[in-house]
GUVEX-357378 format. One record per residue (C-alpha): residue number from 0; residue in one letter; x, y, z. Coordinates in nm, 4 decimals, always signed. Layout:
<atoms>
@num->NUM&residu->A&c1->X&c2->Y&c3->Z
...
</atoms>
This chain:
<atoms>
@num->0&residu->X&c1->+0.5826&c2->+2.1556&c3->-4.7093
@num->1&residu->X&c1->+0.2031&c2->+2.1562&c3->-4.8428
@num->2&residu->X&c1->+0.1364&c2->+2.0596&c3->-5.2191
@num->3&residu->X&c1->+0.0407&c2->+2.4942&c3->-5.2676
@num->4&residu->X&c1->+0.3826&c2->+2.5773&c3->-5.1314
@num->5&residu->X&c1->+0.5721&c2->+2.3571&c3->-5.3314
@num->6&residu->X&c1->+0.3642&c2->+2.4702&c3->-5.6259
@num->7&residu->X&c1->+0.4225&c2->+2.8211&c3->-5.5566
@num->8&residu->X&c1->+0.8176&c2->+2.7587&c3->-5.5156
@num->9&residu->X&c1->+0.7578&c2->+2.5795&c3->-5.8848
@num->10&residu->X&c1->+0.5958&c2->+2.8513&c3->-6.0581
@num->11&residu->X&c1->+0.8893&c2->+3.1386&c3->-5.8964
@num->12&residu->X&c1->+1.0955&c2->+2.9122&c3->-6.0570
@num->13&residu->X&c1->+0.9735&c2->+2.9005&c3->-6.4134
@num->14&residu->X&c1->+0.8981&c2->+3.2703&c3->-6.4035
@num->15&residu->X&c1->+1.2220&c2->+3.3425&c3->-6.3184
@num->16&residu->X&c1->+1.4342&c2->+3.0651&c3->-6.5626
@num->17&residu->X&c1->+1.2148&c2->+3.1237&c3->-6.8370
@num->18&residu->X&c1->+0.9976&c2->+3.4048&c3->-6.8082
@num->19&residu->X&c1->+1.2077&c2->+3.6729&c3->-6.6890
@num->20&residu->X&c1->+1.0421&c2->+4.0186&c3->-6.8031
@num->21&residu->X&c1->+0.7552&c2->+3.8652&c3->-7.0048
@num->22&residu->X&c1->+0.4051&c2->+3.8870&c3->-6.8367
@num->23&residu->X&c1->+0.3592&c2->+3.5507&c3->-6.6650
@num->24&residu->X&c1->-0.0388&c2->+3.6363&c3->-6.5602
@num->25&residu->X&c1->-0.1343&c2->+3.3592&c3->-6.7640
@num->26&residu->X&c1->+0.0680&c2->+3.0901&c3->-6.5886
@num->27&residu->X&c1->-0.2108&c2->+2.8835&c3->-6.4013
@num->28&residu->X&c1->-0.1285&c2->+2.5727&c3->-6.2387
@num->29&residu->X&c1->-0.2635&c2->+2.3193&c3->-6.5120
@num->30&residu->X&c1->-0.0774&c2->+2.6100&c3->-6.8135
@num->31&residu->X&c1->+0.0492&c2->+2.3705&c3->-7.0454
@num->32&residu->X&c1->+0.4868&c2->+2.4419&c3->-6.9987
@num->33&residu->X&c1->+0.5675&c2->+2.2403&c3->-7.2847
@num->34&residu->X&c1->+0.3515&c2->+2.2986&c3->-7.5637
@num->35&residu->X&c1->+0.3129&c2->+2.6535&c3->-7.4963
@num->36&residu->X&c1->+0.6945&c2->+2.6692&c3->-7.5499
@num->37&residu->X&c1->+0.7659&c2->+2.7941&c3->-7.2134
@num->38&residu->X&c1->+0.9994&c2->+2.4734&c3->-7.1191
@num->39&residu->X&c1->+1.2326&c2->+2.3015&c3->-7.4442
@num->40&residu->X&c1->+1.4551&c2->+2.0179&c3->-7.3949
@num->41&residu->X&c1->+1.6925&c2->+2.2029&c3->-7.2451
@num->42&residu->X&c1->+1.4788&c2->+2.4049&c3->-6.9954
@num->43&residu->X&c1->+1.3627&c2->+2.0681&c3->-6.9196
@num->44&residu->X&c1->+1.6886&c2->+1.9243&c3->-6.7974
@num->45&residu->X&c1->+1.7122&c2->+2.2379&c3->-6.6109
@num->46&residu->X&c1->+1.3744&c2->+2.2340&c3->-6.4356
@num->47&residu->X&c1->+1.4860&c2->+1.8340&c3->-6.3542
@num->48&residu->X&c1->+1.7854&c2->+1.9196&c3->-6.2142
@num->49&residu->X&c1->+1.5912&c2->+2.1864&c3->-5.9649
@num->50&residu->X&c1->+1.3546&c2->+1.9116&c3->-5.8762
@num->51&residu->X&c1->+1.6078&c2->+1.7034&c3->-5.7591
@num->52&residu->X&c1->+1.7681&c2->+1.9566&c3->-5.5739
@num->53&residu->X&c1->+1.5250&c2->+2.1473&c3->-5.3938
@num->54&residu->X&c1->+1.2805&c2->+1.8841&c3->-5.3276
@num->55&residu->X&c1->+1.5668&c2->+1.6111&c3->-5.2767
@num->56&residu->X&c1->+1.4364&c2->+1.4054&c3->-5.5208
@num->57&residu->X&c1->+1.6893&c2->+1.1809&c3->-5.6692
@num->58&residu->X&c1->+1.7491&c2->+1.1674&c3->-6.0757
@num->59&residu->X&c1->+1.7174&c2->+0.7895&c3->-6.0731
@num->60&residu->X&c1->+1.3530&c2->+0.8271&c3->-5.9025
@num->61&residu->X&c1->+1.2312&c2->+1.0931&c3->-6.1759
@num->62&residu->X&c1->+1.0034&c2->+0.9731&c3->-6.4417
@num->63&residu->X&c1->+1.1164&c2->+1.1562&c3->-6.7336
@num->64&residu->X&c1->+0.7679&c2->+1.1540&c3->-6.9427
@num->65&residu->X&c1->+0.6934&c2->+1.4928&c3->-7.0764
@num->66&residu->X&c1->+0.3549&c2->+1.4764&c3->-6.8979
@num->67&residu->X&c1->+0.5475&c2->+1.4659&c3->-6.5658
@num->68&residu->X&c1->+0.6456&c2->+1.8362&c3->-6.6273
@num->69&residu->X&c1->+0.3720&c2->+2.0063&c3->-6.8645
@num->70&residu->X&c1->+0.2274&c2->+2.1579&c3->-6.5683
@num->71&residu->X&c1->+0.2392&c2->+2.2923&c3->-6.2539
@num->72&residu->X&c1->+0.0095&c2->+2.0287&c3->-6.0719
@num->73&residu->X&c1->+0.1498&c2->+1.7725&c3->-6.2665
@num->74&residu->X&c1->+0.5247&c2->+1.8966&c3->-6.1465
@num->75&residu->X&c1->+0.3627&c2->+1.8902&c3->-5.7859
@num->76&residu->X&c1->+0.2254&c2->+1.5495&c3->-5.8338
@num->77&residu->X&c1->+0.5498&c2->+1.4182&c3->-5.9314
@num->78&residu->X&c1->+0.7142&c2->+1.5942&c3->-5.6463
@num->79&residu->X&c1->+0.4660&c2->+1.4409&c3->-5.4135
@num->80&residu->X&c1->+0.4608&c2->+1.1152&c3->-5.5111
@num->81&residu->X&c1->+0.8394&c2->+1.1141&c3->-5.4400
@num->82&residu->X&c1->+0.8546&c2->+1.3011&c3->-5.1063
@num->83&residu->X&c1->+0.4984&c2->+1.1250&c3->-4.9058
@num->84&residu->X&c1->+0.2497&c2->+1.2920&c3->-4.7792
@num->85&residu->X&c1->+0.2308&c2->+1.6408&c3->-4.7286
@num->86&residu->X&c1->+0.0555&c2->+1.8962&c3->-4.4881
@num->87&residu->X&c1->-0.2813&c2->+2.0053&c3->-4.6185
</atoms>
């Protein structure tokens, strides 16, 4: 899975936990989540626990510093740096 695809699986993800019906045109890939108020604590824990689902990523291997999820590319990079490399 390429770094764009698991970004793109990412953002469908936060549109649809936390933006359902609200215009999500403004969600770039470096759109701050957290303190735009798009991800709290709890959508947090949420957004963790897809992480380590989808991605097979396990809890005990997730850094849980807020800067590890206020973006998409930083959501990627943590992804990444879990799973190896990826295809371009």
């Amino acid at each position: 899975m390429s770094s764009r695809d698991i970004a793109a699986g990412i953002r469908d993800f936060v549109v649809t936990q936390y933006l359902s019906g609200e215009d999500a045109s403004d969600l770039t890939d470096d759109y701050d989540l957290i303190e735009s108020g798009v991800i709290d604590s709890l959508g947090l824990v949420r957004l963790i626990s897809h992480i380590s689902q989808s991605h097979e990523v396990p809890l005990d291997d997730i850094e849980f510093g807020p800067d590890n999820f206020r973006s998409i590319n930083a959501i990627v990079a943590l992804i990444t740096s879990h799973t190896g490399p990826l295809a371009a």
